[in-house]
TIMI-524251 format. One record per atom (N, C-alpha, C): residue number from 0; x negated, y, z; atom name; residue in three letters. Coordinates in Angstrom, 1 decimal, always signed. Last residue first. Example, Ala and Ser with C-alpha at 12.3 -4.5 7.8 and 13.67 -1.06 7.14 Angstrom:
BEGIN
<1,<-12.8,-2.2,+7.1>,"N","ser">,
<1,<-13.7,-1.1,+7.1>,"CA","ser">,
<1,<-12.9,+0.0,+7.9>,"C","ser">,
<0,<-13.2,-5.7,+7.8>,"N","ala">,
<0,<-12.3,-4.5,+7.8>,"CA","ala">,
<0,<-13.2,-3.3,+7.8>,"C","ala">,
END
This chain:
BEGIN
<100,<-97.6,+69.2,-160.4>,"N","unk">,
<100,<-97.1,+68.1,-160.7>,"CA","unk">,
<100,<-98.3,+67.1,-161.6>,"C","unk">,
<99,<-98.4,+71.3,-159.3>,"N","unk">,
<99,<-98.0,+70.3,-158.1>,"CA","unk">,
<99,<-97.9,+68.6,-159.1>,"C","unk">,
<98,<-99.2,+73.1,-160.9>,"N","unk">,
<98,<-100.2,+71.8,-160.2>,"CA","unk">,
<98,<-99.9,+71.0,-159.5>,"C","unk">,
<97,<-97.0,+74.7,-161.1>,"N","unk">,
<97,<-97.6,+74.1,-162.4>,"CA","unk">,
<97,<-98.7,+72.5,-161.5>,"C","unk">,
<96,<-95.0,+75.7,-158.2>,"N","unk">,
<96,<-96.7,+75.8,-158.6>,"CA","unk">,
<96,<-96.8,+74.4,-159.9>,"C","unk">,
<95,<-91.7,+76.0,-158.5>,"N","unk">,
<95,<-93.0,+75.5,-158.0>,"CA","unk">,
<95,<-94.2,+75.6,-159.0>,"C","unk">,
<94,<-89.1,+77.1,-157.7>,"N","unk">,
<94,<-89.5,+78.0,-158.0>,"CA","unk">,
<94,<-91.5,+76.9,-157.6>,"C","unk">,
<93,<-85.4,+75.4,-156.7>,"N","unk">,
<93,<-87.0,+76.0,-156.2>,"CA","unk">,
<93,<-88.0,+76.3,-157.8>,"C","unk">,
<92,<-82.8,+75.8,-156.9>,"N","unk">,
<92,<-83.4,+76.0,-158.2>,"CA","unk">,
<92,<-84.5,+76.4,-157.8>,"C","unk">,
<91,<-81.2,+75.7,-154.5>,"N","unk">,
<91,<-80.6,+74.4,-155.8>,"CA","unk">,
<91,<-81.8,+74.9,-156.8>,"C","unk">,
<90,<-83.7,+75.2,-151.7>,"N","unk">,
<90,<-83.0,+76.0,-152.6>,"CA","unk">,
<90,<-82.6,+74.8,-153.4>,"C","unk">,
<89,<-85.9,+75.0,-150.3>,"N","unk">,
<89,<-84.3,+74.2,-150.0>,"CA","unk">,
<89,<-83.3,+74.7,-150.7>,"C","unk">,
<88,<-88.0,+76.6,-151.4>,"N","unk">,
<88,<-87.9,+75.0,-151.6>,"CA","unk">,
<88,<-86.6,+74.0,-150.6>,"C","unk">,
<87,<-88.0,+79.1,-152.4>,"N","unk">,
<87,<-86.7,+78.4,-152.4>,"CA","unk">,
<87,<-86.7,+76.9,-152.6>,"C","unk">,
<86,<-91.0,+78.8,-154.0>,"N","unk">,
<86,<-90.4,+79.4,-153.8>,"CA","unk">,
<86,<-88.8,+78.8,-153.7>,"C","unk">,
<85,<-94.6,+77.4,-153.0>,"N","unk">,
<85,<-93.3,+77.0,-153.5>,"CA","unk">,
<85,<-92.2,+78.3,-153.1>,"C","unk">,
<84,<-97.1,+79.6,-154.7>,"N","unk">,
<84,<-96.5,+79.0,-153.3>,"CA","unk">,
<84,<-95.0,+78.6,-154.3>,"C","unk">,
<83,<-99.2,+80.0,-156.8>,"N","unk">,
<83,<-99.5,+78.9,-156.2>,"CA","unk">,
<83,<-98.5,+78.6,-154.6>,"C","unk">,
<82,<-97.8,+80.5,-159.8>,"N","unk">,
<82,<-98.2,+80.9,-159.0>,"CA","unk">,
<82,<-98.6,+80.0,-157.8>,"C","unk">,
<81,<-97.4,+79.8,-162.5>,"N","unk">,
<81,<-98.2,+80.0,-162.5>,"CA","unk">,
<81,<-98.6,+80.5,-160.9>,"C","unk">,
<80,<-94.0,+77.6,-162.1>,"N","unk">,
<80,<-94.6,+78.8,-162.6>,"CA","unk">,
<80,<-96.4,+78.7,-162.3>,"C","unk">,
<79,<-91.1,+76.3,-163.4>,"N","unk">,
<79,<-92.6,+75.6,-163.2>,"CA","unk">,
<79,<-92.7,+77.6,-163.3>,"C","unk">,
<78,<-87.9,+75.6,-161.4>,"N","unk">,
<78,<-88.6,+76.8,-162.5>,"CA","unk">,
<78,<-89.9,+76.0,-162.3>,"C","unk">,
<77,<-84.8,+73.4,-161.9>,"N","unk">,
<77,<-86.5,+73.7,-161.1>,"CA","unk">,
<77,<-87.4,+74.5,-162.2>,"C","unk">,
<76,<-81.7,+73.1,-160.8>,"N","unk">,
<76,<-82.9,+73.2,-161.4>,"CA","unk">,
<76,<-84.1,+73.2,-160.8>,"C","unk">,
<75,<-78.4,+71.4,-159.5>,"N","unk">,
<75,<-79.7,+71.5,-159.5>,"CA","unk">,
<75,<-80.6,+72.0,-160.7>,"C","unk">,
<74,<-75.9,+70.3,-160.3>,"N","unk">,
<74,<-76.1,+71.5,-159.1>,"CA","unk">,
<74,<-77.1,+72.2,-159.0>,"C","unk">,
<73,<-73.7,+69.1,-162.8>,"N","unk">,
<73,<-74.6,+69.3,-162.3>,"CA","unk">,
<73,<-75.2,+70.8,-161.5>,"C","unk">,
<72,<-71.1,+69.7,-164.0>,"N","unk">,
<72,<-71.3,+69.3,-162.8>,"CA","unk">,
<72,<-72.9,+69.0,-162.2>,"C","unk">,
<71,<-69.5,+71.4,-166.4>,"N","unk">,
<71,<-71.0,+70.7,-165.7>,"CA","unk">,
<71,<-70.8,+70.8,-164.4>,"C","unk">,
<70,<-67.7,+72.7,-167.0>,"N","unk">,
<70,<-67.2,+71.2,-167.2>,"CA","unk">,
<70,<-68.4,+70.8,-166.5>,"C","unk">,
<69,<-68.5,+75.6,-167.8>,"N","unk">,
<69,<-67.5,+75.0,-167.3>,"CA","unk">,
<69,<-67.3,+73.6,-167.8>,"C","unk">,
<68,<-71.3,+76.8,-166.4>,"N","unk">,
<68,<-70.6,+76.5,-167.5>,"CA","unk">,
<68,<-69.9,+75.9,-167.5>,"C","unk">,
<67,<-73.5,+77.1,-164.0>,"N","unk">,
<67,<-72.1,+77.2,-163.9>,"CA","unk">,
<67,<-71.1,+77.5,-165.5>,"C","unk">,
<66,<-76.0,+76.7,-165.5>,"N","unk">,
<66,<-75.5,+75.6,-164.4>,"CA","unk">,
<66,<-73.4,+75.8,-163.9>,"C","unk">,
<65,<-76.5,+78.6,-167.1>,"N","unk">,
<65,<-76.2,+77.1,-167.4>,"CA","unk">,
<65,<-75.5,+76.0,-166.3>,"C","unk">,
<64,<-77.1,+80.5,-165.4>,"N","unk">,
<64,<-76.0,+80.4,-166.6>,"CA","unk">,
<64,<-75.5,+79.0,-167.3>,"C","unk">,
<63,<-78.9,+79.4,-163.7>,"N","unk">,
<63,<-77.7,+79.6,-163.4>,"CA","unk">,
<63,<-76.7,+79.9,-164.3>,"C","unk">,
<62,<-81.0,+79.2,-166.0>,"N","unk">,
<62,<-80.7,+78.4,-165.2>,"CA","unk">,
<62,<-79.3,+78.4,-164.6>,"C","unk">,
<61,<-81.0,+82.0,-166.7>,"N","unk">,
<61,<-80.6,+80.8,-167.6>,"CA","unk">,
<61,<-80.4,+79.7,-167.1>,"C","unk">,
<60,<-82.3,+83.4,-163.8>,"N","unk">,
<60,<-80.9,+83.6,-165.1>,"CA","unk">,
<60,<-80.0,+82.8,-166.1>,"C","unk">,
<59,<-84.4,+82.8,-162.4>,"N","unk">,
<59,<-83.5,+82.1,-162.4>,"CA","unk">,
<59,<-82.1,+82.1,-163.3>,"C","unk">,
<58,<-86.2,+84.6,-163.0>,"N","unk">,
<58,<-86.3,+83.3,-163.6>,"CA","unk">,
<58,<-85.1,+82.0,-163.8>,"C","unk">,
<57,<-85.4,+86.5,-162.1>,"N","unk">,
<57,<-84.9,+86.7,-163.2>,"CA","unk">,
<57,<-85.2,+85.2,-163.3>,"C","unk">,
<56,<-86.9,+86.6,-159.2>,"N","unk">,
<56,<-85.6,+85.7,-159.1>,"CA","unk">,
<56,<-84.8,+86.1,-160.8>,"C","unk">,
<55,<-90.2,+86.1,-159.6>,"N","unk">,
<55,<-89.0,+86.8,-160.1>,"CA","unk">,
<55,<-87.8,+86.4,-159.7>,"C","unk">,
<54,<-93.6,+85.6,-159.2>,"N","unk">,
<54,<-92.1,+85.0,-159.3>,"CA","unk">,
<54,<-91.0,+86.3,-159.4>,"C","unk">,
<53,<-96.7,+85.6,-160.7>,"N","unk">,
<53,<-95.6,+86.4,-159.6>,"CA","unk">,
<53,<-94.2,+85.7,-159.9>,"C","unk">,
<52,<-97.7,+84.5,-162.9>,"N","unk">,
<52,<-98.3,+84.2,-161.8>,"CA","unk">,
<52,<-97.5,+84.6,-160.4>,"C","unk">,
<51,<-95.9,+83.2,-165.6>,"N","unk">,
<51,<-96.2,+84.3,-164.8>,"CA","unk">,
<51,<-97.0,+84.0,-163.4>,"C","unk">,
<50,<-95.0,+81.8,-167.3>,"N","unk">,
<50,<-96.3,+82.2,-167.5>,"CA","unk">,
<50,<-96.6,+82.6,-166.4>,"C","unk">,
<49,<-92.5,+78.9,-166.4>,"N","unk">,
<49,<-93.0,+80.6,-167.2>,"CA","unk">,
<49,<-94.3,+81.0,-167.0>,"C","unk">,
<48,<-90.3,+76.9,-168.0>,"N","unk">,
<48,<-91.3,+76.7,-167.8>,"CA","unk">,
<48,<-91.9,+78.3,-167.8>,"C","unk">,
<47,<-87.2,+75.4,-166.3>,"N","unk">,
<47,<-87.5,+76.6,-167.1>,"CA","unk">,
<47,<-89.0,+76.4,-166.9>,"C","unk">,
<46,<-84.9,+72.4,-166.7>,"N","unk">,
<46,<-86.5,+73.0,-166.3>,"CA","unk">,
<46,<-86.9,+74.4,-166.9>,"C","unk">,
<45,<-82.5,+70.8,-165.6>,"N","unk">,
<45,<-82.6,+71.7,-166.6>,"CA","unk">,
<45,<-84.0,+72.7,-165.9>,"C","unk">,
<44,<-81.2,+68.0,-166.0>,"N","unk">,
<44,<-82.1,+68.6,-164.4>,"CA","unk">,
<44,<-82.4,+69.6,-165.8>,"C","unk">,
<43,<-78.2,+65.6,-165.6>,"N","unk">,
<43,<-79.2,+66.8,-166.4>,"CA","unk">,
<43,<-80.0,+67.6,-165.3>,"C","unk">,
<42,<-77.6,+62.5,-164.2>,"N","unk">,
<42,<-77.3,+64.1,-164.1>,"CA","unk">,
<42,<-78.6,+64.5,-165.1>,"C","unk">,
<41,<-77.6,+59.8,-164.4>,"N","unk">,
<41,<-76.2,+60.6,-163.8>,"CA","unk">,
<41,<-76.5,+61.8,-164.2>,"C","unk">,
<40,<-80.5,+59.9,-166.1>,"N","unk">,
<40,<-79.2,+59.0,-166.1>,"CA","unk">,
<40,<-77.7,+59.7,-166.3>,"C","unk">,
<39,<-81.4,+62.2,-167.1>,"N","unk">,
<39,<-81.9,+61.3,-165.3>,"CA","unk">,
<39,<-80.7,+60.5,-165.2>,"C","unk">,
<38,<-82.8,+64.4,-169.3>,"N","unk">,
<38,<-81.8,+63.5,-168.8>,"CA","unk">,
<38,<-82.0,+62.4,-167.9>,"C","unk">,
<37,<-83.8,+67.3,-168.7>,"N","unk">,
<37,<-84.3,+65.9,-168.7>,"CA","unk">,
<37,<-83.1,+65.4,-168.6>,"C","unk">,
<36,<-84.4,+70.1,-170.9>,"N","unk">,
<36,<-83.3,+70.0,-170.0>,"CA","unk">,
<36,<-83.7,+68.0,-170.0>,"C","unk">,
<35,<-86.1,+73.3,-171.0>,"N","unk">,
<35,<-86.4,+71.4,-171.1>,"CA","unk">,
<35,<-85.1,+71.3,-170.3>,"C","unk">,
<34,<-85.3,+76.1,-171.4>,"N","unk">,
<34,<-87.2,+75.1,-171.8>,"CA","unk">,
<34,<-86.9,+73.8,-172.0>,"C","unk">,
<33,<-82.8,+77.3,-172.3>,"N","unk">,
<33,<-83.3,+76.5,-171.0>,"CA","unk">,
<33,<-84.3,+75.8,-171.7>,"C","unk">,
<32,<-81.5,+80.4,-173.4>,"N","unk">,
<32,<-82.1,+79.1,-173.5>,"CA","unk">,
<32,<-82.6,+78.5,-172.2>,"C","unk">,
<31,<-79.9,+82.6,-174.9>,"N","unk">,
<31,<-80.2,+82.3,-173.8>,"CA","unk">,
<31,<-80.5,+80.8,-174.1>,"C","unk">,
<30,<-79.0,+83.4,-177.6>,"N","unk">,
<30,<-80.4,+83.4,-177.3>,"CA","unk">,
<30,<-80.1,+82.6,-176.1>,"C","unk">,
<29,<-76.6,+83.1,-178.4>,"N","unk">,
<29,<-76.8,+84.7,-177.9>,"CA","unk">,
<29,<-78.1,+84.4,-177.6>,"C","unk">,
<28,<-76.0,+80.5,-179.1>,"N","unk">,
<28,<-76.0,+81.5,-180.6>,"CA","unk">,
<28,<-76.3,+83.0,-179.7>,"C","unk">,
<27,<-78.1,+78.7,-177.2>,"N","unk">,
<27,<-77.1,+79.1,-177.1>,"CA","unk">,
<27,<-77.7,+80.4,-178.4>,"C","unk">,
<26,<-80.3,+76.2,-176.5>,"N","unk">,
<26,<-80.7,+77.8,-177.0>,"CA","unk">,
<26,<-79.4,+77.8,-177.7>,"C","unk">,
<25,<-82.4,+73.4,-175.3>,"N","unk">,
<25,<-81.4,+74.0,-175.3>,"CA","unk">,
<25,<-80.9,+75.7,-175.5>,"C","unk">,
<24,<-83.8,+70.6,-175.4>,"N","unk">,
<24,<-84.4,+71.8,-175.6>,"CA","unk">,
<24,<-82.6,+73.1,-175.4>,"C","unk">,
<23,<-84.0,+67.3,-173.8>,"N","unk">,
<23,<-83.6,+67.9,-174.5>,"CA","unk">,
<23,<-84.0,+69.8,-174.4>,"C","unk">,
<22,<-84.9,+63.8,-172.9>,"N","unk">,
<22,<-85.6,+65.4,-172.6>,"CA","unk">,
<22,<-84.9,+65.9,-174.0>,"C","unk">,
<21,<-85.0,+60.8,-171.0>,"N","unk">,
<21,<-84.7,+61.3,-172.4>,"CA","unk">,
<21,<-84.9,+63.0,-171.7>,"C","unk">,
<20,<-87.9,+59.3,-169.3>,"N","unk">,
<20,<-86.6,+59.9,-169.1>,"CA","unk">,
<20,<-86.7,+60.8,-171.0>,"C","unk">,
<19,<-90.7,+59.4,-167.7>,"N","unk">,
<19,<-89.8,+58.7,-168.6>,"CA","unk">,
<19,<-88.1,+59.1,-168.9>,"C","unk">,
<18,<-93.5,+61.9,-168.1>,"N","unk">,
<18,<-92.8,+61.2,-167.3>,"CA","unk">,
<18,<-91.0,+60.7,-168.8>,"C","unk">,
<17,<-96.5,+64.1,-167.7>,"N","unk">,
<17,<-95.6,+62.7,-168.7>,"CA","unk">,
<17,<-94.8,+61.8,-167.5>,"C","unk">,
<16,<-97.9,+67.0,-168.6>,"N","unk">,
<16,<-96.7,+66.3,-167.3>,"CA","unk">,
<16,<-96.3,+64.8,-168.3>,"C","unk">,
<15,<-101.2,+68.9,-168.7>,"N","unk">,
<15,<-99.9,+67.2,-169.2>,"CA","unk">,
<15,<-99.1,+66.7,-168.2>,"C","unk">,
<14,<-102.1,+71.5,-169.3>,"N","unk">,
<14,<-101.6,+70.5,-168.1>,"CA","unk">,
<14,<-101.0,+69.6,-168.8>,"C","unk">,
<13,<-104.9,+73.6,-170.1>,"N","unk">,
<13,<-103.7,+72.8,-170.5>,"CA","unk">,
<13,<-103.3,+71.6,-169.4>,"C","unk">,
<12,<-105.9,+76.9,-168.6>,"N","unk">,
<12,<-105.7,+75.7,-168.6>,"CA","unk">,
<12,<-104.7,+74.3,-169.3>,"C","unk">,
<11,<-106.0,+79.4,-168.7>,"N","unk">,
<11,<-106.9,+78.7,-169.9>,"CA","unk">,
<11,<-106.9,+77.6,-169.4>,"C","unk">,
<10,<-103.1,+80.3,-168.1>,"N","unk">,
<10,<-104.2,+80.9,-168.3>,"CA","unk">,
<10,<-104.9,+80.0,-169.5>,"C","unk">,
<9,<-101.2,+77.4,-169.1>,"N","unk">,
<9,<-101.2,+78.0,-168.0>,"CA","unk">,
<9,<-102.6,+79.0,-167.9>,"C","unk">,
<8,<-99.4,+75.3,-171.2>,"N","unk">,
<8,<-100.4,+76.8,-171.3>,"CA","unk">,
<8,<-100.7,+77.6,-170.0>,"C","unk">,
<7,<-98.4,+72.3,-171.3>,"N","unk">,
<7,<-98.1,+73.5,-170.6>,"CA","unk">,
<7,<-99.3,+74.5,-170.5>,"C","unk">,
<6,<-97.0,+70.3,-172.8>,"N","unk">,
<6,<-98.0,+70.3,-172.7>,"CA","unk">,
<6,<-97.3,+71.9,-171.9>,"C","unk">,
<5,<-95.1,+67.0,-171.9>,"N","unk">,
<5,<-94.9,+68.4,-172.0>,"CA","unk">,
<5,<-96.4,+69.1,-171.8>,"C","unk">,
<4,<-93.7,+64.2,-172.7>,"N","unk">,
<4,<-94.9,+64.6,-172.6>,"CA","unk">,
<4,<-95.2,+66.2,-172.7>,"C","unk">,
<3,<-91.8,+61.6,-171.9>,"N","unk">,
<3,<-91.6,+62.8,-172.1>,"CA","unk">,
<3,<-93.1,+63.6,-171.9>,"C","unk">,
<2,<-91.1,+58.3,-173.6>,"N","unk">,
<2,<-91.8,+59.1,-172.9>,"CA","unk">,
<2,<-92.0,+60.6,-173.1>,"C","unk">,
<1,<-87.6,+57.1,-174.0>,"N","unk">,
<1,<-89.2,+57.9,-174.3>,"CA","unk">,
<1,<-89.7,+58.6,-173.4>,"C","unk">,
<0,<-85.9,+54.3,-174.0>,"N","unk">,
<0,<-86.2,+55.5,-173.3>,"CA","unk">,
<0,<-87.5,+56.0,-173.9>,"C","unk">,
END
């Protein structure tokens, strides 16, 4: 297994997430992509990472495109953003603050 080490640009701050688990990048021939997709054994956790300090529910686009692709069974994402409240934290694709982690 490797260590997963994601550096993250947040204003003029750099963040280091490290955690264990295999980690893939993912970008379909129309563009659409997903930042980080972790592998967790049973299931794919597919991560969007965004700049923004304001939330969007666009954030959620690639995520849900991905999620409902036919044969995946996987239910869940999680957006990292720049803002400081959790968004849709009983949600399948909460919306969390870069510092939580």
């Amino acid at each position: 297994m490797y260590a997963l080490m994601i550096l993250l640009k947040c204003g003029t701050y750099l963040v280091f997430i490290i955690n264990f688990f295999y980690h893939f990048y993912l970008r379909d021939k129309t563009g659409n992509e997903i930042d980080l997709i972790v592998d967790m054994g049973k299931k794919l956790l597919p991560i969007e990472i965004k700049t923004s300090r304001t939330y969007s529910p666009v954030f959620k686009q690639n995520i849900n495109k991905w999620l409902s692709l036919p044969g995946n069974t996987n239910k869940e994402g999680i957006i990292i953003y720049r803002g400081n409240d959790i968004i849709g934290k009983n949600n399948n694709i909460p919306t969390v603050p870069w510092y939580i982690f």
